[in-house]
C-alpha positions in Angstrom: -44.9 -30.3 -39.7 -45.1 -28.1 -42.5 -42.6 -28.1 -45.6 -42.2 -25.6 -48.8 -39.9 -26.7 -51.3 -37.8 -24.3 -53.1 -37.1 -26.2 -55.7 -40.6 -26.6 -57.3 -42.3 -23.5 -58.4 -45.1 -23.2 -55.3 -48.0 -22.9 -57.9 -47.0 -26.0 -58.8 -47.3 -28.0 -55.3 -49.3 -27.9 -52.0 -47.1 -26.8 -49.0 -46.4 -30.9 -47.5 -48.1 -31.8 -44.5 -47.2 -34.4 -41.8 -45.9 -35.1 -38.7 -42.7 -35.5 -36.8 -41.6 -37.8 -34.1 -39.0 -37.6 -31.5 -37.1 -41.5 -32.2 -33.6 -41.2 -29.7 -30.8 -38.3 -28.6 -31.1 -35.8 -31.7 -33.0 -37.4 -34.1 -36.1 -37.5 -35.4 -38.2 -39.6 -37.9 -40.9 -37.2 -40.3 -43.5 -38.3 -43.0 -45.0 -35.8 -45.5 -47.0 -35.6 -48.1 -47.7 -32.9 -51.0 -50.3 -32.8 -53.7 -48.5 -32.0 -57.3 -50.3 -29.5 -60.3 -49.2 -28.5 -64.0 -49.4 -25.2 -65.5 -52.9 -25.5 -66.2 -53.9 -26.3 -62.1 -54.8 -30.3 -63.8 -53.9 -32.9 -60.9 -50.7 -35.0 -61.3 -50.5 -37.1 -57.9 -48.8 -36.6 -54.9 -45.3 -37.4 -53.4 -45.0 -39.1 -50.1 -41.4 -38.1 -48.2 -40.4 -40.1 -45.5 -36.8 -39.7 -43.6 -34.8 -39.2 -40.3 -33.2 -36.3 -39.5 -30.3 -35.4 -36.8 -30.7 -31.9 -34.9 -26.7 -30.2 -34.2 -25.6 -29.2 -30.9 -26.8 -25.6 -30.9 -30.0 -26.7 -32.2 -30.7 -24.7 -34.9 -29.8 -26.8 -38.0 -30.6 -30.7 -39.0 -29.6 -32.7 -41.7 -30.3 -36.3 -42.9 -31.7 -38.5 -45.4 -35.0 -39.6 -46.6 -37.1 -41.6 -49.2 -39.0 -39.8 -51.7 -42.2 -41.8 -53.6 -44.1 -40.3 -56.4 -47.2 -41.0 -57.5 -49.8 -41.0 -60.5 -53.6 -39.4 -60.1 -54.6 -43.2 -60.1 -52.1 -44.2 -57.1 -50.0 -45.9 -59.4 -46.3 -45.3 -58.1 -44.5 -43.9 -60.6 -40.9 -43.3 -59.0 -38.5 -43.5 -55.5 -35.6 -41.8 -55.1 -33.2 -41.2 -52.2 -32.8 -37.4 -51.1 -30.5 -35.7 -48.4 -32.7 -33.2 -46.0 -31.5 -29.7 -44.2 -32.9 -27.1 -42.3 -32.5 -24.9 -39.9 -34.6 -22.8 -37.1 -37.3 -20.1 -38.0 -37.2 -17.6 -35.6 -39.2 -14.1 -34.7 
């Protein structure tokens, strides 16, 4: 899976990388993980986001919940936080 959050300024972050799996009916469980800059392109850590998700009926939107860990250059973690997660389909 690939992730881009609007939130942080994209020169900011890496695009977060993971993987997906299918866990029962509509849901889903997902792991991430982003690499974090400042204004100056110095390293400030990473952020791992891990969560569930539920896809709707139609299929095109899912929502749902998921733990978000911060963490120092030196692996030291420095926050977690709860978020809420939505989407909905890309399509050509």
């Amino acid at each position: 899976m690939v992730e881009s959050n609007g939130g942080t300024p994209q020169a900011l972050k890496t695009p977060g990388e993971g993987v997906w799996r299918h866990t029962t009916n509509n849901n889903y469980a997902f792991r991430f993980k982003f690499f974090t800059f400042n204004s100056l392109n110095v390293f400030t850590g990473w952020t791992i986001i891990a969560g569930e998700t539920t896809v709707d009926s139609t299929g095109n939107a899912n929502t749902g919940a998921a733990t978000v860990k911060v963490y120092a250059p030196n692996g030291v973690l420095l926050a977690t936080v709860c978020a809420e997660t939505a989407g909905t389909r890309f399509e050509l």
